[in-house]
C-alpha positions in Angstrom: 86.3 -78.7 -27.3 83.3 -77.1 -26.0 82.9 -73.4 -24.9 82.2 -72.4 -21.4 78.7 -70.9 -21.3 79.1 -67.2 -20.9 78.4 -67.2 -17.0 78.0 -62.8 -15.9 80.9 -61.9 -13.3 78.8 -60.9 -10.2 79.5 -61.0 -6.7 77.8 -61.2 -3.8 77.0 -57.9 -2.5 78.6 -58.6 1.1 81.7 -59.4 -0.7 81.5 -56.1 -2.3 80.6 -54.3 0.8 83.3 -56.2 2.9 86.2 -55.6 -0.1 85.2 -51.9 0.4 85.3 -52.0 3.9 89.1 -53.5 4.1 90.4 -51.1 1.7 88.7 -48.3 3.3 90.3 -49.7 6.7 93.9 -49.7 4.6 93.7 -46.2 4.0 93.1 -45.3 7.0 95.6 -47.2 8.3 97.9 -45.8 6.3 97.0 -42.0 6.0 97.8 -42.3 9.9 101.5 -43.0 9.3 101.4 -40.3 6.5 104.1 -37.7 6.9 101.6 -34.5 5.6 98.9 -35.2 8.0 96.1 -37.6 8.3 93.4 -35.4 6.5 95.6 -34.5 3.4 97.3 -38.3 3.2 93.4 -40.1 3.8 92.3 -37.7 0.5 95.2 -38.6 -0.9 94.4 -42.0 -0.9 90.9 -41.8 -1.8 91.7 -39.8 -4.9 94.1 -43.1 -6.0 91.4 -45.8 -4.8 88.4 -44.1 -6.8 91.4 -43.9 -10.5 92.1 -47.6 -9.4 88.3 -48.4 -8.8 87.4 -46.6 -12.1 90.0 -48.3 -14.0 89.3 -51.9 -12.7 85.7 -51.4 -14.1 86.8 -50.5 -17.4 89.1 -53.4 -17.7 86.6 -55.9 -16.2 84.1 -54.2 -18.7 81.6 -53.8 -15.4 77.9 -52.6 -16.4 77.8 -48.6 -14.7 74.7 -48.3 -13.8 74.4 -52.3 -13.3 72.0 -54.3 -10.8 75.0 -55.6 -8.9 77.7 -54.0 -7.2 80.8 -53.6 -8.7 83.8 -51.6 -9.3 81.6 -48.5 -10.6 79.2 -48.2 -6.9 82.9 -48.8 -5.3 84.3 -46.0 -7.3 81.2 -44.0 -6.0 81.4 -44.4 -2.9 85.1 -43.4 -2.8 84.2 -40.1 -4.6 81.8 -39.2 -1.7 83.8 -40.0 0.6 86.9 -38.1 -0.6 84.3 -35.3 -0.7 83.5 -35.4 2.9 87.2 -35.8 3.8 88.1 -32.9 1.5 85.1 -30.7 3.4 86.6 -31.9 6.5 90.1 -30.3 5.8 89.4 -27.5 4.2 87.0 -26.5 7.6 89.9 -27.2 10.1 
């Protein structure tokens, strides 16, 4: 039996970008319904997506500073935007 050529694991970046954009649309959707307030529940949230996004790079072995995004720009992204949020709350 022959081996499958070892073909590199890289999405499309709209994928990426779209993936991002539904899970960022979850967590707003459900920081809404949280019971401690939207601000605390959304950073929350973020804090658990950018563990998750961090640890699905590591098991998929994903390239950190790669050419494609991944996992790693996901986990990024998160992490700034948990930053803004926690700015947010701690202003008002």
């Amino acid at each position: 039996m022959s081996q499958a050529p070892d073909v590199p694991r890289t999405l499309n970046p709209w994928r990426v970008i779209a993936r991002f954009a539904v899970r960022v649309a979850l967590l707003v959707g459900f920081a809404a319904f949280g019971s401690v307030g939207f601000g605390r529940s959304l950073a929350v949230l973020l804090w658990m997506s950018i563990i998750l996004c961090a640890l699905a790079g590591l098991v998929r072995r994903e390239p950190l500073f790669g050419t494609a995004l991944n996992h790693w720009d996901e986990t990024a992204a998160f992490g700034a935007l948990f930053a803004l949020v926690h700015i947010a709350n701690d202003a008002f």
